[in-house]
N, C-alpha and C positions, 0 to 999 in steps of 0.2 A: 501483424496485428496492430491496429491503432486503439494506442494508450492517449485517455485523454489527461488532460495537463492539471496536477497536482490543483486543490482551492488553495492552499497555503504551506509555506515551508515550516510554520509553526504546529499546522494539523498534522502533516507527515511526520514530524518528528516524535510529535503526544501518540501519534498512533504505532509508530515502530515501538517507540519505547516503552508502551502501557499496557501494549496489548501481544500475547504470544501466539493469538488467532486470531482472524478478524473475519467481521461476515456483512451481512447485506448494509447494517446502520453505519459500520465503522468505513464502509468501501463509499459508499455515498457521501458521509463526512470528505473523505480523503479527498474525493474529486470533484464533487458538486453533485449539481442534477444531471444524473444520469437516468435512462430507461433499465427495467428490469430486465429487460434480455441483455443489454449492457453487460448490467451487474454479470449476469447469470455468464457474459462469455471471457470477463475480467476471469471470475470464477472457475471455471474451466480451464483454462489457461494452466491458473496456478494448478489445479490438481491433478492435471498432464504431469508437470513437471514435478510434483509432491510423488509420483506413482514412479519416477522414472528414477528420484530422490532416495527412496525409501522413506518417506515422510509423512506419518500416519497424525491427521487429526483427531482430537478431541470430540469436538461437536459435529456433527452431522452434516450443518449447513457454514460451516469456518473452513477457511483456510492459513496454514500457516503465516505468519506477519515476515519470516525475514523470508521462507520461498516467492511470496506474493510481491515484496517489493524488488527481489532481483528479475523474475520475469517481468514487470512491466517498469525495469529499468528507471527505479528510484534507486538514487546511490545516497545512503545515509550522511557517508562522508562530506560529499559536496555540498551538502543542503546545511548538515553543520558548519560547514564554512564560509557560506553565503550567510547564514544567519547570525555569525560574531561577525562578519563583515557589517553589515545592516548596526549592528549597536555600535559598533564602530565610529559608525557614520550618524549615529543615531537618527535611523530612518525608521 
């Protein structure tokens, strides 16, 4: 499946850590402009593997936040690391 590439390492962050689901506005955020079939097959994705998880959402149209970012391979850890790297650097 092609995952497209994160808008910011600062939106990925706000959004793993604020939200324990996320759905169509928070996944848009996360990657930019996408198309709704996009959305809808990010979506899918996750609820394959929420089903195969045992991982029962909330809302109807959310998907889990830390299922969501292991299948489309955001790794929390690195993106915190690039990001004290950057103040670091003060970039």
């Amino acid at each position: 499946m092609n995952i497209p590439p994160i808008s910011s390492i600062d939106t990925a962050l706000k959004t793993f850590y604020s939200h324990s689901e996320i759905g169509n506005k928070e996944i848009l955020a996360l990657f930019g402009r996408l198309s709704s079939a996009t959305v809808a097959r990010l979506k899918t994705a996750v609820k394959d593997e929420m089903n195969k998880q045992g991982v029962y959402s909330y809302g109807l149209y959310k998907v889990n936040t830390a299922v969501a970012f292991y299948v489309w391979g955001i790794d929390i850890a690195d993106l915190e690391k690039r990001r004290k790297k950057l103040k670091e650097l003060a970039l």
